[in-house]
C-alpha positions as CSV (number, residue, x, y, z in Angstrom):
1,X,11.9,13.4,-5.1
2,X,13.5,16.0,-3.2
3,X,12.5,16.8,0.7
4,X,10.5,20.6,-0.6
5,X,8.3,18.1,-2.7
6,X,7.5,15.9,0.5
7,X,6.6,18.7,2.4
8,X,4.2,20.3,-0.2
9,X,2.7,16.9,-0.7
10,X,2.2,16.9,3.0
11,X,0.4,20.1,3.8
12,X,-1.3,19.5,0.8
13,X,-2.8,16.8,2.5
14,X,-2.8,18.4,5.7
15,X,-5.5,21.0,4.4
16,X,-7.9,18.8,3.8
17,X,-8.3,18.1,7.2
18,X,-8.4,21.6,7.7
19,X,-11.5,21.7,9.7
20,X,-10.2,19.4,12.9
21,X,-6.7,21.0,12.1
22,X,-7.6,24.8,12.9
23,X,-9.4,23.7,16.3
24,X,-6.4,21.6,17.2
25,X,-4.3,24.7,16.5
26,X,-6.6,26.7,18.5
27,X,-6.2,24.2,21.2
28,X,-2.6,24.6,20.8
29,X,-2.8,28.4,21.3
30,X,-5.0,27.6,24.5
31,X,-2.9,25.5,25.8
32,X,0.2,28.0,25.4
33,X,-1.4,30.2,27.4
34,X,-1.8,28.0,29.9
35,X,2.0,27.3,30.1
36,X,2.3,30.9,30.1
37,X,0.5,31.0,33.1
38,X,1.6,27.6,34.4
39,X,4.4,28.9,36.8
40,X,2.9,32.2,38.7
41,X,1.1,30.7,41.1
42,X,4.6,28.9,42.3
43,X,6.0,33.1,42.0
44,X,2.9,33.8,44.3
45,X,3.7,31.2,46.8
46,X,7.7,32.2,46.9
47,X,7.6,35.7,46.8
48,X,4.1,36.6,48.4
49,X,3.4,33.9,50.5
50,X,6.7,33.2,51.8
51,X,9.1,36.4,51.6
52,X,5.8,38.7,52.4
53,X,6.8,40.8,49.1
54,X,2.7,42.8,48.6
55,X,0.7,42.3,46.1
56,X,1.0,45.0,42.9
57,X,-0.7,42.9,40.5
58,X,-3.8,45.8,40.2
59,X,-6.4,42.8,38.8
60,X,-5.8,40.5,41.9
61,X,-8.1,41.8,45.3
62,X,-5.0,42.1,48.1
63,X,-6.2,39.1,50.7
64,X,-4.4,37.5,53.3
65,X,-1.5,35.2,53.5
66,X,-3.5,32.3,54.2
67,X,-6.3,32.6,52.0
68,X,-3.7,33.7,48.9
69,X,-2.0,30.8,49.3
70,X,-5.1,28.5,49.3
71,X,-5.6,30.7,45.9
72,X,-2.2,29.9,44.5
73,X,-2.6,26.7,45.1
74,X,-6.1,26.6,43.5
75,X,-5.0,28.6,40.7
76,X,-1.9,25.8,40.0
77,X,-4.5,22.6,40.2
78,X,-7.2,24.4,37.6
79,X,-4.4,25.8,35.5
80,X,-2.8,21.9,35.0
81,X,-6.0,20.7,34.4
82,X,-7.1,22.7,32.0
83,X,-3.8,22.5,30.0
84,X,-4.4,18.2,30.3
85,X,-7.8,18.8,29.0
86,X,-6.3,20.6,25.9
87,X,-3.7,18.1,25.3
88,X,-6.1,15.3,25.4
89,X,-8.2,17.2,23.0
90,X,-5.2,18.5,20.5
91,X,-3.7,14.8,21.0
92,X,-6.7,13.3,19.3
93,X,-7.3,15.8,16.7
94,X,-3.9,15.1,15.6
95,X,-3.8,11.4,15.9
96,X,-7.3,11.4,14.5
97,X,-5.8,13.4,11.4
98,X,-2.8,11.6,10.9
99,X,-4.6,8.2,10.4
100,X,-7.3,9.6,8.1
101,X,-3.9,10.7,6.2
102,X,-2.2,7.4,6.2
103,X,-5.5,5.7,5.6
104,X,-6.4,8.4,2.5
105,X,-2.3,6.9,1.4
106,X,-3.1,3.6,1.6
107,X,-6.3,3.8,-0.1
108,X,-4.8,6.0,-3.2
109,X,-2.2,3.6,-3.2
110,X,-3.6,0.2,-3.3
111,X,-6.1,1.7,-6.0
112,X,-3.0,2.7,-8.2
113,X,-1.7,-1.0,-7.6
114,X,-4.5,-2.3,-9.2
115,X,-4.5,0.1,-12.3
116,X,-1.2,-0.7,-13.2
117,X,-0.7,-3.3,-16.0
118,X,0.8,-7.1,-15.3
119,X,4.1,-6.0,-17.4
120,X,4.8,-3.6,-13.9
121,X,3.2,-6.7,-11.5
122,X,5.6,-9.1,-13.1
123,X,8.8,-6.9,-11.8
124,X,7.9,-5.9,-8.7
125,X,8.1,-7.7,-5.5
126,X,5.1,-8.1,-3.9
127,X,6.8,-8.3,-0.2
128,X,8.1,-4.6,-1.4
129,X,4.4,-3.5,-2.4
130,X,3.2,-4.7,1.1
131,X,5.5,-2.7,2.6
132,X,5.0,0.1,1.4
133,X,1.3,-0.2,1.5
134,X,1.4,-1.5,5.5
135,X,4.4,0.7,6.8
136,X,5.7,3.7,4.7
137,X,2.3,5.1,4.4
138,X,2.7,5.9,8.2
139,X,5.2,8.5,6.8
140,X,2.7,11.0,6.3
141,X,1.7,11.1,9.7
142,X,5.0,11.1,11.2
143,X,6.0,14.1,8.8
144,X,3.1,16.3,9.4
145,X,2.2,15.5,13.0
146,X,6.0,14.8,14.2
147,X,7.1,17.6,11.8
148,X,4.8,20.2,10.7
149,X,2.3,20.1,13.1
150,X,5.5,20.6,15.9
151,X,7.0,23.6,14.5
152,X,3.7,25.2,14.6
153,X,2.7,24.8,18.0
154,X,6.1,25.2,19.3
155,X,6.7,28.6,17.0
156,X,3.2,29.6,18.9
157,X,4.8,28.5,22.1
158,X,8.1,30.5,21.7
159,X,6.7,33.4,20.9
160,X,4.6,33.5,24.1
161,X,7.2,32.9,25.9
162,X,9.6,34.9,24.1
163,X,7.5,38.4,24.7
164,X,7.0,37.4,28.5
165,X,10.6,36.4,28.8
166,X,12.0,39.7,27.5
167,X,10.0,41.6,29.8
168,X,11.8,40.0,32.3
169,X,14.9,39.7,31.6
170,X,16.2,40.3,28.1
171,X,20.0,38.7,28.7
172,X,19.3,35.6,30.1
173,X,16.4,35.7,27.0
174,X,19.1,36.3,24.3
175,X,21.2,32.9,26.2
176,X,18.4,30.5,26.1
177,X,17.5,31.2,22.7
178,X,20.9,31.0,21.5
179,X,20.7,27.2,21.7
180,X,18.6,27.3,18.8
181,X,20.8,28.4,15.8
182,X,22.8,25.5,17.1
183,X,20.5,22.8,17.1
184,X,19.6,23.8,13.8
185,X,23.4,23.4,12.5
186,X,23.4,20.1,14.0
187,X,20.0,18.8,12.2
188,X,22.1,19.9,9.0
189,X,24.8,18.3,9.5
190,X,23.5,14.8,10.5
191,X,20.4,15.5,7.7
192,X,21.9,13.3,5.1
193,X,23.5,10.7,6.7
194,X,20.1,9.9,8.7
195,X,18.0,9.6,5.3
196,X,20.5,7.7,3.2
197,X,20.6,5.0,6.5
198,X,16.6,5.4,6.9
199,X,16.0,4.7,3.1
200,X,18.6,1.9,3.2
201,X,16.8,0.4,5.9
202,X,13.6,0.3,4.5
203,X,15.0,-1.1,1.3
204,X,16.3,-4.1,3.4
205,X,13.2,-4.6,5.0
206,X,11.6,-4.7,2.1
207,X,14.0,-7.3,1.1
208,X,13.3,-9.3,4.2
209,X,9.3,-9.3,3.6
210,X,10.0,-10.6,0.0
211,X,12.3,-13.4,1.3
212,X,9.5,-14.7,3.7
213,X,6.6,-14.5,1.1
214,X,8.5,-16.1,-1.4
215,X,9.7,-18.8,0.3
216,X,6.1,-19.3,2.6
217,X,4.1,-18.8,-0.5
218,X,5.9,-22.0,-2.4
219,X,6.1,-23.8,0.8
220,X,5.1,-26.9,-0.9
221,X,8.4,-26.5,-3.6
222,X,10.3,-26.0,-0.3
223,X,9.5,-29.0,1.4
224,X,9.4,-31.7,-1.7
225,X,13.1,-30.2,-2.8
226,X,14.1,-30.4,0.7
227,X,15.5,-26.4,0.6
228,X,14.6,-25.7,3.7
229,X,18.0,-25.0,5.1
230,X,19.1,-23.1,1.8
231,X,15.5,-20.8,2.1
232,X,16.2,-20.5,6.2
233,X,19.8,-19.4,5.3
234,X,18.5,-16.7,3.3
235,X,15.6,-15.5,5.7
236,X,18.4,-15.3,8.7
237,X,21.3,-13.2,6.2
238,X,18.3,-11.2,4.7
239,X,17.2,-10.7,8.7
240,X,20.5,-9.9,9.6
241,X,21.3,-7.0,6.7
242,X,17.5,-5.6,7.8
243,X,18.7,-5.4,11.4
244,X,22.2,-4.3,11.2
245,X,20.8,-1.3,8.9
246,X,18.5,-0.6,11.7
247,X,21.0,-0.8,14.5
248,X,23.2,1.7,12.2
249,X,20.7,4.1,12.0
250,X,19.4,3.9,15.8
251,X,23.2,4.5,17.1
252,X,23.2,7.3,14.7
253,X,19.9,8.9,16.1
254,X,21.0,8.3,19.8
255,X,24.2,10.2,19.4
256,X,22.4,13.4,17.7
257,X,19.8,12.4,20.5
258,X,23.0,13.0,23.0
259,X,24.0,15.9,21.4
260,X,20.8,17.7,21.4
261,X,20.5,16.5,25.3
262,X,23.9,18.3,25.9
263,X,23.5,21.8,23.9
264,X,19.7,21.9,26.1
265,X,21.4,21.4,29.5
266,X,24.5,23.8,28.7
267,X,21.4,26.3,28.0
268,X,19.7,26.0,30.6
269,X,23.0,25.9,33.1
270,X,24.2,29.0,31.6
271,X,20.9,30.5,32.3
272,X,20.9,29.3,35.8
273,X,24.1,30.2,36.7
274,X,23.4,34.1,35.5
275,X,19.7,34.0,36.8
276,X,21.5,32.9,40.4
277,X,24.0,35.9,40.0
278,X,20.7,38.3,38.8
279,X,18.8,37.3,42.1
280,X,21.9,37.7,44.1
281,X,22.1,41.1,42.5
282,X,18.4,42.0,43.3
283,X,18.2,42.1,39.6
284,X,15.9,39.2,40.0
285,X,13.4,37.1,42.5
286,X,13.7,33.8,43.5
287,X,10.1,33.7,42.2
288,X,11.3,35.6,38.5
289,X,14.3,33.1,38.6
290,X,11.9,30.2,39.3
291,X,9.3,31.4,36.3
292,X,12.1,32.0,34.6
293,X,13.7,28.1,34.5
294,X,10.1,26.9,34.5
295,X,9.5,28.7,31.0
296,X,12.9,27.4,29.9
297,X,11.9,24.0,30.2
298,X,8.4,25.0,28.2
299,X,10.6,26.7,25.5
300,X,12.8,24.0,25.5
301,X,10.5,21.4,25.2
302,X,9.0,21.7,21.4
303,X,12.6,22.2,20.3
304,X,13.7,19.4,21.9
305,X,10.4,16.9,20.8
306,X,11.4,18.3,17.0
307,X,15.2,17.5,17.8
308,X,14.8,13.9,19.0
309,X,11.8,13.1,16.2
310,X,14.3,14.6,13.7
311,X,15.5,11.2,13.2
312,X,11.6,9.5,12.5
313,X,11.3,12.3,10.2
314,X,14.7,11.7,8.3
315,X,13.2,7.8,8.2
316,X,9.5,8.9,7.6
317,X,10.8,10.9,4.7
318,X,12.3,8.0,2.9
319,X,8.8,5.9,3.5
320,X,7.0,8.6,2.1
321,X,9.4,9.3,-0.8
322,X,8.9,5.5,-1.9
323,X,5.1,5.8,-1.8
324,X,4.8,8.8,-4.0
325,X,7.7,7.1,-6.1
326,X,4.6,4.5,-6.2
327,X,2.5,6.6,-7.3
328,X,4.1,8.8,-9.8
329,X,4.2,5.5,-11.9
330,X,2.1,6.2,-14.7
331,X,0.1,2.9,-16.1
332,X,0.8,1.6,-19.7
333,X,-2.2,0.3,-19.8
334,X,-5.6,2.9,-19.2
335,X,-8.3,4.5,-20.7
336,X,-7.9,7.2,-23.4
337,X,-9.3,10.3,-22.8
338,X,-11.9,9.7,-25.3
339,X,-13.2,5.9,-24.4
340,X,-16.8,4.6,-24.7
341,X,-18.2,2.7,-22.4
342,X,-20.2,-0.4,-24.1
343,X,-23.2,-2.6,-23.0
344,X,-23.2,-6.3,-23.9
345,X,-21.3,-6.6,-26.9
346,X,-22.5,-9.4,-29.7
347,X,-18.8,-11.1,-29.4
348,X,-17.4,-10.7,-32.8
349,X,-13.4,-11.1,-31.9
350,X,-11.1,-9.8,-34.3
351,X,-7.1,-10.0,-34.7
352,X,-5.4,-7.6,-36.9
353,X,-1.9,-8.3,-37.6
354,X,-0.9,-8.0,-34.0
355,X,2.9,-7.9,-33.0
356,X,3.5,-8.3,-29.2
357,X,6.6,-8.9,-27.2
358,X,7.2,-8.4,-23.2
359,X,10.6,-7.2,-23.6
360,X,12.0,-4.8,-26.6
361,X,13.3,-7.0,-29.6
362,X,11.9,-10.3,-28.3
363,X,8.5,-10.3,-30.2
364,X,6.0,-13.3,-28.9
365,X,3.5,-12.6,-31.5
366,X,4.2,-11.7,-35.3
367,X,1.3,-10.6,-36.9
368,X,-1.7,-12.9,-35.5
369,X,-4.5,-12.1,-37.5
370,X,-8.1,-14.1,-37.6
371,X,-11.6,-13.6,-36.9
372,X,-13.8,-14.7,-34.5
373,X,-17.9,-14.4,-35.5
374,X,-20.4,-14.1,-32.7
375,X,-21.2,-17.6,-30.6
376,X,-18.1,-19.3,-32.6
377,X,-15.6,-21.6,-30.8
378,X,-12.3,-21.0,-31.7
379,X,-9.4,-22.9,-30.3
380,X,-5.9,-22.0,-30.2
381,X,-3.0,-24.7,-30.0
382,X,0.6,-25.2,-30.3
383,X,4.0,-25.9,-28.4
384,X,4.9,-24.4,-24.6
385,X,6.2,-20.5,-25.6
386,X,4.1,-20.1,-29.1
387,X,2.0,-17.3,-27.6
388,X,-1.3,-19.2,-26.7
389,X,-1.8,-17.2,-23.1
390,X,-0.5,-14.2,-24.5
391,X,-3.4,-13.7,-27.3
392,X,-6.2,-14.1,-24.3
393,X,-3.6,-11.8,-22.1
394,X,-3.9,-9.0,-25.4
395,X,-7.9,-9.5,-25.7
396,X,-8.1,-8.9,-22.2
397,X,-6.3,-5.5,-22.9
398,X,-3.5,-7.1,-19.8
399,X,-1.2,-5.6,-22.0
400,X,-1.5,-3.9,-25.8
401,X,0.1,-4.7,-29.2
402,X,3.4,-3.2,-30.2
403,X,1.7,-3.1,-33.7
404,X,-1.8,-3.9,-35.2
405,X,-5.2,-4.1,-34.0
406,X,-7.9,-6.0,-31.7
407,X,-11.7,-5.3,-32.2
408,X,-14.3,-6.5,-30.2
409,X,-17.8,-6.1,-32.6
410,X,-15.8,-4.2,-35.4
411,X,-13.8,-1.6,-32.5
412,X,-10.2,-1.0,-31.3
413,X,-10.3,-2.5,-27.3
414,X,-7.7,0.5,-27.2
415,X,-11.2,2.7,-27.8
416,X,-13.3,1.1,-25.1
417,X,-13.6,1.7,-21.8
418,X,-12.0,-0.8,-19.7
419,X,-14.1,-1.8,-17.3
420,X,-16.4,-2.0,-19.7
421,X,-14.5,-4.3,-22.2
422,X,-13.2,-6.8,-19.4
423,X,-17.1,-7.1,-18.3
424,X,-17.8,-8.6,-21.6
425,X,-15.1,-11.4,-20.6
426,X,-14.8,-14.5,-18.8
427,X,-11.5,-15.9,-18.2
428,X,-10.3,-19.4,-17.0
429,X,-6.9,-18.9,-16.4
430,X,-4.2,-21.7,-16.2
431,X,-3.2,-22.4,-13.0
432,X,-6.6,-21.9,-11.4
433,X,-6.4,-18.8,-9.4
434,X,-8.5,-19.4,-6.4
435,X,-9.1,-16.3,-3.3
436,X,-8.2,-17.8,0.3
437,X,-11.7,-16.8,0.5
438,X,-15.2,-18.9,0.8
439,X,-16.6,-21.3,-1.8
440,X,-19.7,-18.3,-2.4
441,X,-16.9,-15.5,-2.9
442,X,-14.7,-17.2,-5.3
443,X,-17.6,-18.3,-7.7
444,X,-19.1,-14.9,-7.3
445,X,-16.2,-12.7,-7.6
446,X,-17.6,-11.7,-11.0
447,X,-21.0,-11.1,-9.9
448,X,-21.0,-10.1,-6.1
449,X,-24.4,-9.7,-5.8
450,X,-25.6,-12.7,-7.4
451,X,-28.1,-15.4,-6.2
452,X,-27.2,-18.4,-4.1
453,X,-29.3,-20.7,-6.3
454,X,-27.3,-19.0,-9.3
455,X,-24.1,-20.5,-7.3
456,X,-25.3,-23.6,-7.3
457,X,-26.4,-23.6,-10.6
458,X,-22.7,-22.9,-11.9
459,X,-21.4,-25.5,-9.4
460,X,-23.4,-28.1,-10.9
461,X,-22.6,-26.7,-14.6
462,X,-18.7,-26.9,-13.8
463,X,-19.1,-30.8,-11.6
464,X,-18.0,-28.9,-8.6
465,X,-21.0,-30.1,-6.9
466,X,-19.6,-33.6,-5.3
467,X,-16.9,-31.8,-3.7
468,X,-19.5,-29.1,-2.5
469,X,-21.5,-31.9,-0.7
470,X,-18.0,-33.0,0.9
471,X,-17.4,-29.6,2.7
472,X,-18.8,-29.2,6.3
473,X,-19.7,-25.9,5.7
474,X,-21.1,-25.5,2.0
475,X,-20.8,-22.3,0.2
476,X,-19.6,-20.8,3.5
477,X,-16.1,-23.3,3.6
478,X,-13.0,-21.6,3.1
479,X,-10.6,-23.0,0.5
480,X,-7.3,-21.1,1.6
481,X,-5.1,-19.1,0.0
482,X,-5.1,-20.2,-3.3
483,X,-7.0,-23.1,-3.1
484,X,-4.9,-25.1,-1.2
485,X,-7.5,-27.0,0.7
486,X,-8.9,-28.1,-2.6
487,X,-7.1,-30.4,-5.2
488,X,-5.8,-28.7,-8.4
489,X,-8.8,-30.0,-10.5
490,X,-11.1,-28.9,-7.7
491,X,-9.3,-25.4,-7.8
492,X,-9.8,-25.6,-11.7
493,X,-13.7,-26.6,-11.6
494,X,-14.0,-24.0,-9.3
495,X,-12.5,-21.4,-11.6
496,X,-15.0,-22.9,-14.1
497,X,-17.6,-21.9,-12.0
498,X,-16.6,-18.4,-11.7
499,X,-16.3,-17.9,-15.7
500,X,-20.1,-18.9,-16.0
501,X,-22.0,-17.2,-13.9
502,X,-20.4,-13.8,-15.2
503,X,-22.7,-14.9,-18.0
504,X,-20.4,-12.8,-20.5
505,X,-20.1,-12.7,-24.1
506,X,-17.1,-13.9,-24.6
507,X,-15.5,-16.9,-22.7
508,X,-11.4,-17.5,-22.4
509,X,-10.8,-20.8,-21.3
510,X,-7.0,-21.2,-20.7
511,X,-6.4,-24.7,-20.5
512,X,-9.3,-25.2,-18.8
513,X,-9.2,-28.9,-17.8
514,X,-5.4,-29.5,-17.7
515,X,-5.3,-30.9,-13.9
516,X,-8.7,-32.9,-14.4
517,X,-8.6,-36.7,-15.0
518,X,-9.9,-37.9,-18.0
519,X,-13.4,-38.8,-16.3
520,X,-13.6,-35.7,-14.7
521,X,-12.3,-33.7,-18.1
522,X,-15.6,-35.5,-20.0
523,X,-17.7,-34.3,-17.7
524,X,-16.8,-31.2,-17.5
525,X,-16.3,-30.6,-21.1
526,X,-20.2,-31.5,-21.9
527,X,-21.0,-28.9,-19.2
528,X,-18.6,-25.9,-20.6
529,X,-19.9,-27.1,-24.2
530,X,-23.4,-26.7,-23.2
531,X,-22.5,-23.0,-21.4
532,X,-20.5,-21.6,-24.5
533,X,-23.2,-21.8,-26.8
534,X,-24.3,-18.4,-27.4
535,X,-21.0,-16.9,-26.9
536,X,-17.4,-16.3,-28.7
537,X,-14.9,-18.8,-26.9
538,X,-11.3,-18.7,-27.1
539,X,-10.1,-22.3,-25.8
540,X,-6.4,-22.7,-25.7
541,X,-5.7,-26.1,-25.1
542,X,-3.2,-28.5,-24.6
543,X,-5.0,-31.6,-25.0
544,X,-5.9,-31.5,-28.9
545,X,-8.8,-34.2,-27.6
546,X,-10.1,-31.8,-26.2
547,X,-10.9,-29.6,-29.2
548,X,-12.6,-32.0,-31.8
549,X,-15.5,-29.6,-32.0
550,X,-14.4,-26.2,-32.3
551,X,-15.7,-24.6,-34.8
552,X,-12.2,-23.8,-36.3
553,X,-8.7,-24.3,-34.6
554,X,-5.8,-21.8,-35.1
555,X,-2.2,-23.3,-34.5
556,X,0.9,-21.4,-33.5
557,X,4.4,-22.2,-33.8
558,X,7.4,-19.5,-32.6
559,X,4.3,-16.8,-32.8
560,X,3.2,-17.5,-36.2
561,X,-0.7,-18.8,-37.0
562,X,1.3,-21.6,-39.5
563,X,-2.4,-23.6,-39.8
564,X,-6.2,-22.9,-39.2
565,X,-9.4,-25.1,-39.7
566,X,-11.4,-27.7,-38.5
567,X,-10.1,-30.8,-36.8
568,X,-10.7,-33.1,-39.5
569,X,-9.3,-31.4,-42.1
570,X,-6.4,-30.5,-39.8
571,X,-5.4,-33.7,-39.5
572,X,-6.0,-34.7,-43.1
573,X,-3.4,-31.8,-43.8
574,X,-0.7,-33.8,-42.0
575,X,0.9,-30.9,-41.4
576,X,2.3,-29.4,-37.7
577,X,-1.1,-29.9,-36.2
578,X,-1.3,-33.5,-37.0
579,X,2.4,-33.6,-36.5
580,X,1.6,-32.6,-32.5
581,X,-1.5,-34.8,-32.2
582,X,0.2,-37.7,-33.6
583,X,2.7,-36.9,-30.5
584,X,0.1,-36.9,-27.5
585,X,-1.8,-39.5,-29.0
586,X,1.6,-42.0,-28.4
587,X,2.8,-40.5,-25.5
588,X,-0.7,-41.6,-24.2
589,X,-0.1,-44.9,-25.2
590,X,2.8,-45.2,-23.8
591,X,2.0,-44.6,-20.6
592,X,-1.0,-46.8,-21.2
């Protein structure tokens, strides 16, 4: 995205703040006046007070020495605090609309995060998302208020200045605006270099954040494999690259912040030096002279804020281009322009000859087909790899076939609304995903507004209760970032709890007692029995026990359904089925 496109997306956004932006630039016009008139009452004092020079200004009263000078000096005091008053006030319109900008970013932003599908999730970083979320949004203010917003008031400002200077002298005019043209040759010429450093630096502190998330977020894996000095090695290189970037770019902005400090003082000397051989002439005053110098440093002053931000702007630009990169992902999975929205559906489940695979010519599925009848119990089994997760993924909509069809009550899920199709599911997914959050918000994450005694209730359902009674603070305890102050089968029961108050149709259970002991498994088995009944449930299980009353068990091998039935006559078959529950059942006694 070029540096045009940046701009527009900027003052596109600038204009909806239009409102506080025209009374800041109104300020800005105020407040130009005001540094218009900033240095005449220090003219007054120099040439009326103190050379004796008469008044000829025809809307100033003539009045004496003493009492003009008590005026200058009155007129200096009101006139600096009225221009403070109107920097204060343009200050915090402009702060004021730059956050509502970063925050409008962020906001767009995270929303399109969570609209696109798990296939983009699983290849991005998510210490690169949270940079750009956290700090390259603050790109849009830095363009608009360090940019945009500069050039406008200083434009204002210049050309005040410029009509007053020319009136007063029109040479020493022509020299201080002359600096100009070259500052502007010099902000081309550094341009480039500044944004490739500025997007290189962002890119290794991106980089950085992912290093540190990674290696805090499997801290556990760290410590029992002992890589701590291996993970530390890599923070400290990944540290180093972020900071030596940095320091590249910050030598790079100090010398073009040199430069710009040298072509500003060789203005204003050249001006001097001419202004000092004007006055000797008795082209000029002392007092014109002094105006003069004081208006230079006004003009000066915008040019020279827009110089020495040039380099944030350069960096902001590279921020900004990486959010809208963000957002100019378009999702593979959303709603078709002409979706439905259903109510509860009755939970009939159907697979037509679905084909799936993550990556192009590596197919996970190969034409999975069955059907699922309202309140029915199906169970899916086979090896590690055979697709299990990935059918409840696909129901989910997660991701869509590459061929055939999934119907939820006789329709294509591609048809439905999503929102509305993933509100007719409950999912226990495998490992149990658990908010750093309370006990109350992780069971009612499906159902925010739901009753406390309706908590409890699917606390007791899933035999999360005991552990409940166990927490100092109840419902109110926080379990940590994914459940790390509970065990994995107390992570897991919670999760249970979740999936059953959402009181949906139709009920994915992933595994859903993998990391519980076998007493605790019983026990909660009898309860999740008791809570499918009424609704379609996909179980994919590991533990073939587990299954022995599903009302019909399909079994996958390399992505093909190779079996389906009851459990009986599965086993009767003797065929894979019985071949992998003839395989638990020793491994279980042999390890007694």
């Amino acid at each position: 995205m070029g540096t045009i496109e940046l701009y527009r997306y900027a003052i596109a956004q600038l204009r909806r703040n239009w409102f506080r932006l025209t009374i800041s630039i109104v300020g800005v016009l105020l407040a130009s006046i005001a540094e218009v008139l900033k240095p005449w009452p220090l003219k007054v004092v120099i040439d009326n007070v103190l050379r004796g020079m008469p008044m000829i200004w025809r809307w100033v009263p003539a009045m004496p020495v003493a009492e003009l000078l008590v005026a200058a000096c009155l007129a200096l005091v009101i006139v600096y605090a009225v221009l403070g008053l109107l920097n204060v006030m343009t200050n915090y319109l402009t702060i004021s609309i730059g956050q509502r900008m970063v925050n409008e970013l962020r906001a767009r932003m995270f929303e399109h995060l969570q609209r696109l599908s798990l296939s983009f999730h699983r290849r991005r970083e998510i210490g690169d998302l949270m940079v750009r979320i956290a700090y390259d949004t603050f790109a849009i203010q830095t363009i608009a208020m360090n940019g945009f917003y500069p050039i406008v008031s200083a434009s204002i400002l210049l050309i005040a200045m410029f009509v007053v200077m020319v009136k007063m002298d029109v040479t020493l005019t022509l020299i201080a605006l002359g600096v100009i043209p070259v500052l502007v040759l010099l902000i081309i010429a550094v341009s480039g270099r500044i944004d490739e450093l500025a997007g290189g630096a962002r890119i290794k502190e991106s980089r950085l954040y992912t290093v540190a998330h990674s290696a805090l977020a499997a801290i556990h894996v760290v410590q029992a494999f002992t890589h701590e000095s291996e993970s530390y090695r890599e923070f400290v290189q990944s540290s180093s690259e972020s900071l030596n970037q940095t320091l590249k770019l910050y030598v790079l902005q100090t010398i073009y912040a040199g430069a710009v400090n040298v072509m500003i003082a060789l203005g204003t000397a050249l001006v001097i030096y001419l202004g000092a051989r004007h006055v000797m002439s008795g082209h000029l005053t002392i007092g014109d002279l002094v105006v003069f110098t004081t208006y230079l440093a006004s003009l000066y002053a915008p040019v020279n804020q827009i110089s020495q931000t040039f380099g944030a702007i350069q960096g902001a630009q590279a921020g900004l281009r990486r959010c809208l990169e963000l957002l100019q992902i378009d999702p593979e999975i959303k709603d078709r322009a002409d979706a439905v929205a259903v109510g509860r559906a009755r939970g009939e489940v159907e697979f037509d000859s679905v084909v799936f695979g993550y990556e192009p010519g590596r197919e996970v599925l190969k034409g999975i087909s069955f059907k699922a009848m309202p309140g029915e119990t199906i169970a899916i089994v086979g090896p590690s790899g055979s697709g299990k997760t990935t059918m409840a993924s696909l129901l989910a909509r997660f991701y869509d076939p590459l061929r055939g069809a999934i119907r939820v009550d006789g329709r294509n899920i591609r048809e439905l609304k999503l929102e509305s199709l993933r509100r007719n599911i409950a999912m226990v997914l495998q490992p149990p995903l658990v908010i750093g959050d309370t006990v109350r918000t992780n069971v009612a994450f499906g159902r925010p507004k739901v009753s406390d005694a309706d908590i409890l209730h699917a606390i007791e359902m899933a035999r999360f209760g005991p552990v409940l009674a166990k927490l100092d603070k109840g419902l109110n305890e926080i379990v940590g970032q994914g459940g790390h102050a509970l065990s994995e089968g107390e992570a897991q029961r919670l999760t249970i709890a979740r999936a059953l108050i959402k009181d949906a149709p139709i009920l994915i259970m992933d595994e859903p007692t993998s990391a519980l002991d076998a007493e605790t498994e019983s026990m909660v088995m009898a309860a999740v029995e008791d809570a499918m009944r009424g609704r379609t449930t996909l179980v994919i299980a590991h533990r073939l026990s587990t299954i022995q009353n599903a009302d019909r068990i399909i079994v996958l091998r390399d992505g093909v359904v190779v079996e389906q039935g009851k459990f009986d006559e599965l086993l009767a078959r003797e065929g894979f089925f019985s071949y992998l529950y003839n395989i638990q059942a020793w491994n279980r006694e042999a390890t007694g």
